[in-house]
C-alpha positions in Angstrom: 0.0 0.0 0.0 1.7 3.0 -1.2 -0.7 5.9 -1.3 -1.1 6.8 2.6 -2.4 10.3 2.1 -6.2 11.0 3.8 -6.2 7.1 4.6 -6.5 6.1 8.3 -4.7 4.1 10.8 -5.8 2.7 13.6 -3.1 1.6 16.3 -3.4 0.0 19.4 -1.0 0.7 22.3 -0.7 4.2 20.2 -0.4 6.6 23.2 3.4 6.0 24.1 6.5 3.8 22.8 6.5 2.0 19.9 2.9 2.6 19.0 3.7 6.5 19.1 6.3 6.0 17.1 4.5 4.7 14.2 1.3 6.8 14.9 3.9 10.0 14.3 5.4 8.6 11.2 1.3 7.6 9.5 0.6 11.4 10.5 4.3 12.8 8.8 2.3 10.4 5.4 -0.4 12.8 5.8 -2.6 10.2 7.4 -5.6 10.0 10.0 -4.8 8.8 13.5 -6.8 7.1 15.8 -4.8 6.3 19.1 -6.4 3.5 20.8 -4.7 3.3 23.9 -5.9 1.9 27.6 -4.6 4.8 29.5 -6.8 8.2 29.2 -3.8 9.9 30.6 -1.1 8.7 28.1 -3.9 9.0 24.9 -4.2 13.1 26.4 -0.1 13.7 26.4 0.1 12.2 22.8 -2.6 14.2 21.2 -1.0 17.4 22.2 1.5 16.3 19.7 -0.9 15.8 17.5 -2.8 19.2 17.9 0.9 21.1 17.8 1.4 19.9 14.7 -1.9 20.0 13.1 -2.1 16.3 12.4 -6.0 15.0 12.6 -6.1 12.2 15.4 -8.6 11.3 17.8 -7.9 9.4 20.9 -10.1 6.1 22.3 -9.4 4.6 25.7 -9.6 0.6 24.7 -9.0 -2.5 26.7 -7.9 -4.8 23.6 -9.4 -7.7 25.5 -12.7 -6.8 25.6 -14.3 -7.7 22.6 -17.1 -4.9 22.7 -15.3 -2.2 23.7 -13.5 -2.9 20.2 -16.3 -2.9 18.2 -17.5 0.3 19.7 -13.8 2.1 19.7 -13.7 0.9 15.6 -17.2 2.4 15.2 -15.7 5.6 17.1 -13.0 5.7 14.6 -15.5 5.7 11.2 -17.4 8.2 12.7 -14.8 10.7 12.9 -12.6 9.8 9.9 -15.3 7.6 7.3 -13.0 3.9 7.0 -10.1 2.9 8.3 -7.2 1.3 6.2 -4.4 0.1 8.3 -4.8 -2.0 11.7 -1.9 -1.8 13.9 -1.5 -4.5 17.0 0.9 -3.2 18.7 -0.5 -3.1 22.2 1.7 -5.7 24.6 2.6 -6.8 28.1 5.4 -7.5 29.3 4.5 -9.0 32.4 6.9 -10.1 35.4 7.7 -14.0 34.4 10.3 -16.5 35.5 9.9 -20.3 34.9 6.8 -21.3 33.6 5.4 -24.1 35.9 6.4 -20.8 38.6 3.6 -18.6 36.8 0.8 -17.8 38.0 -2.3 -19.0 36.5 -3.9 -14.7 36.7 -0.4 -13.6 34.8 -0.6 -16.7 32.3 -4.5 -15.6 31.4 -3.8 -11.6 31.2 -0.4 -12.2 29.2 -2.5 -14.5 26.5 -5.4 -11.7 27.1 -3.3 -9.0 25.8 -0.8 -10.3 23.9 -2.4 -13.1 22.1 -6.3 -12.2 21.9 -5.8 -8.4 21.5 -4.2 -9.5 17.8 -7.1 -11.7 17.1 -9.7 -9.3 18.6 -8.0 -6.4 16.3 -8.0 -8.6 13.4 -11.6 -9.8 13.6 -12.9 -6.5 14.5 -11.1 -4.5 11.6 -10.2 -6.2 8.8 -13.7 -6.8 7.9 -14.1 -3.0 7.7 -11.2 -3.0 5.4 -12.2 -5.4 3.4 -15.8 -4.1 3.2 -15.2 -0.5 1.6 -12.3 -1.9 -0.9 -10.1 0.5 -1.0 -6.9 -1.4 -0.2 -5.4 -1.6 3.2 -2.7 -3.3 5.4 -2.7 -4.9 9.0 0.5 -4.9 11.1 0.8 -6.6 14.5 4.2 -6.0 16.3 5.8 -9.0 18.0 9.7 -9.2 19.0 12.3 -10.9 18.4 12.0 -12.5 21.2 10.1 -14.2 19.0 12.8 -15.5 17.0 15.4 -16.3 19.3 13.9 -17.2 22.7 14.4 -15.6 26.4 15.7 -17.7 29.3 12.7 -17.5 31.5 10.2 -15.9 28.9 8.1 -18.8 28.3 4.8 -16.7 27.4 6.7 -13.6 26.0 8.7 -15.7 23.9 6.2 -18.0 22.8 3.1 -15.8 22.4 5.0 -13.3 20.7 6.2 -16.4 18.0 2.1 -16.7 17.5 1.7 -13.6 16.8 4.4 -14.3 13.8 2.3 -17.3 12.8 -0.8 -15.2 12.5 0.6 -12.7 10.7 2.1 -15.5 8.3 -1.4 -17.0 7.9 -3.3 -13.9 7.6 -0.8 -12.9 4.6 -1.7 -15.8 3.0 -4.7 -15.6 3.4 -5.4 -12.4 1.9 -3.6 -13.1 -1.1 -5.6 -12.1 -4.0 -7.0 -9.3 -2.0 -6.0 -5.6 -1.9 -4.9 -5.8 2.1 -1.1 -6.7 3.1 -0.2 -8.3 6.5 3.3 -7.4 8.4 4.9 -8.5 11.4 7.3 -6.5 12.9 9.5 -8.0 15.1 11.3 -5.3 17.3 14.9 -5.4 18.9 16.0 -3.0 21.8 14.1 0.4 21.7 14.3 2.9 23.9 9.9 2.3 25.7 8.2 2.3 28.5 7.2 -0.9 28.4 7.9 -1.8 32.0 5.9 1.4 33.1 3.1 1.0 31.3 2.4 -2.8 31.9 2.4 -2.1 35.7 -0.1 0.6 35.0 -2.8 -1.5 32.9 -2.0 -4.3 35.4 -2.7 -2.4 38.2 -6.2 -0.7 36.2 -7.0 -4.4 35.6 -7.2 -5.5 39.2 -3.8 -7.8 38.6 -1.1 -7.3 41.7 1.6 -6.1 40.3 5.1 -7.5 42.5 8.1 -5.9 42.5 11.6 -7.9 41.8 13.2 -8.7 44.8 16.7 -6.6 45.2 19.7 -8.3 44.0 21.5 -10.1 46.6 25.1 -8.5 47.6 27.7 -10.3 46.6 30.2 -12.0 49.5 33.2 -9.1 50.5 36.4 -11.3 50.6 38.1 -8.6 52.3 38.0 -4.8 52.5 39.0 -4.1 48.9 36.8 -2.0 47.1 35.6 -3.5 44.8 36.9 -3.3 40.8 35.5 -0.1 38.7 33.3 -1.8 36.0 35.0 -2.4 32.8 34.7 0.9 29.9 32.9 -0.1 27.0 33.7 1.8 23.7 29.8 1.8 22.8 27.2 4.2 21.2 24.4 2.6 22.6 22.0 5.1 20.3 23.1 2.7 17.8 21.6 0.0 19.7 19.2 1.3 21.9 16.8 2.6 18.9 14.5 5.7 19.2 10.2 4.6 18.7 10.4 7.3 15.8 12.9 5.3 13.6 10.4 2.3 14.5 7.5 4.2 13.3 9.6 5.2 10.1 10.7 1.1 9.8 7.1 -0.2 10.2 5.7 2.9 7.6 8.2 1.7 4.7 7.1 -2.0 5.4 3.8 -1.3 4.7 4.5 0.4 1.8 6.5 -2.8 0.2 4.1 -4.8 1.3 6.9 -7.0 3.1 5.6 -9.7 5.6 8.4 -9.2 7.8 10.0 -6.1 9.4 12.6 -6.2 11.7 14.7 -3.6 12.8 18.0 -5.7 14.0 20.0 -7.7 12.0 22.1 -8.9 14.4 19.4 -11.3 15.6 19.7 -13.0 12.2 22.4 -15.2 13.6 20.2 -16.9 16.1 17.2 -17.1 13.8 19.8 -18.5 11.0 21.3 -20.8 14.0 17.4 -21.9 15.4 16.6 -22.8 11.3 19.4 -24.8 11.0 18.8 -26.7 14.7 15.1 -27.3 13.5 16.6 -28.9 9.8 19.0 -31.4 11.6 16.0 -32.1 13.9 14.3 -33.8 11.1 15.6 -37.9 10.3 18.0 -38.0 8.0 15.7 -40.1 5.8 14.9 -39.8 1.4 11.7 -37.8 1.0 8.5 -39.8 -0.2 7.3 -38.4 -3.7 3.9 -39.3 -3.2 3.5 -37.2 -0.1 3.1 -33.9 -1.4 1.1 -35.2 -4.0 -1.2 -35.9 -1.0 -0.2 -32.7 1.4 1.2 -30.4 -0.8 -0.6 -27.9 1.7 1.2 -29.2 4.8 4.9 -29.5 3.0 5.4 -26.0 1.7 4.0 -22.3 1.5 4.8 -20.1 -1.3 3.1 -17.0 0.4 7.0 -17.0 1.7 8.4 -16.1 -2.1 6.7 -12.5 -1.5 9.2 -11.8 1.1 12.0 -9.7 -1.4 15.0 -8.6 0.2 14.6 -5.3 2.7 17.6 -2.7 1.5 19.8 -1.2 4.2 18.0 1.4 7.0 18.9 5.5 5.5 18.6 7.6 7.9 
């Protein structure tokens, strides 16, 4: 989807982070906003940028687990700017996990809530609407690449996240043939407020929200002080990445229609590394030439050959 002017996106999470980043860089393409957000207070810092600039936006307070609450924030959204044409997921918890069997069953239920559902909820609401007034459109749903190469100790991050992936896989395929694309973006380190803003919808949501317990002192040996920490030669700007060049990363994905936008490429290595574990996983047997004469569905996708090669990031 290249044309962006007048057309409207509708992002989730939009008030602060990521989702601000890429609510900025649809309003810089001349686009509506809506800012769907759970937190009044975040949705009414962000649309001063909005009105400073004189970018149209509106702002609706939206718990992406409540199913009706959706409808109703998607029929807020037509009303003030006629039909929407891009869906962004990007609302996401990061809630406080260690091993899994340790989880509680309340943290388990809001992280698939949010993180899984809230995707399916967008996607079910919206893309009908899209669909409906046939002007062309695009649905993104930001994951991580935690999604790619797992956590220690992030068992639903990690693996809710790789859903989200799969969806977004499926969906593209499934829309072949249509005018609508489908993206997953799959974030590395970002300068957010993740952390801050999950404790605040967890607390709004009734969920106890426990602080880590303080890192235990190491042992003194003696009375040495102990050693300086070791310099590091780093521009962590390079690394650390600001939620505007996110917004930028996600815009030009939409626009090339690519199925997969990610914004680190040194996390290629573990994915490449994860690939080539999953291959050697599989018995080192000849292939049966009947099978996908039988399941040529199961045994390969070509929705994957869209994918083209994504050019180096220009500032």
């Amino acid at each position: 989807m290249e044309n962006l002017q007048g057309k409207t996106a509708f992002i989730t999470g939009g008030a602060s982070g990521l989702g601000l980043g890429i609510a900025k860089a649809c309003a810089k393409e001349g686009m509506n906003v809506v800012l769907a957000d759970m937190r009044q207070e975040a949705i009414d810092e962000a649309l001063v940028i909005f009105k400073e600039n004189n970018w149209p936006a509106i702002g609706v307070c939206l718990n992406v687990a409540d199913r009706e609450a959706y409808v109703a924030a998607a029929d807020a959204a037509e009303a003030a700017f006629g039909k929407i044409h891009i869906l962004v997921n990007n609302a996401g918890l990061g809630v406080p996990e260690g091993k899994v069997w340790e989880d509680s069953y309340e943290i388990i239920d809001l992280a698939i809530d949010v993180n899984y559902k809230g995707v399916l909820n967008g996607i079910k609401t919206i893309l009908p609407r899209i669909l409906a007034h046939g002007e062309g459109g695009h649905v993104v749903s930001t994951a991580s690449k935690a999604a790619l190469v797992p956590v220690p100790g992030f068992t639903l991050y990690n693996s809710l996240k790789m859903a989200v992936v799969t969806v977004m896989e499926t969906l593209a395929t499934d829309l072949q043939g249509t005018n609508v694309g489908s993206s997953v973006f799959c974030p590395g380190p970002f300068v957010t407020n993740l952390g801050a803003s999950t404790g605040a919808v967890m607390k709004s949501m009734g969920v106890e929200v426990k602080a880590p317990a303080p890192p235990k002192a190491p042992e003194k040996k003696d009375d040495a002080p102990p050693p300086p920490p070791p310099k590091m030669d780093i521009d962590f700007s390079k690394i650390m990445r600001s939620p505007d060049e996110a917004g930028a990363r996600v815009l030009r994905g939409i626009k090339r229609n690519d199925i997969y936008i990610f914004s680190h490429v040194d996390f290629k290595g573990g994915w490449v590394a994860r690939a080539e574990a999953i291959a050697k996983g599989f018995p080192d047997e000849p292939l049966n030439p009947d099978f996908k004469k039988v399941f040529s569905v199961l045994a390969y996708n070509p929705v994957f050959e869209r994918q083209t090669q994504v050019p180096a990031w220009e500032e």
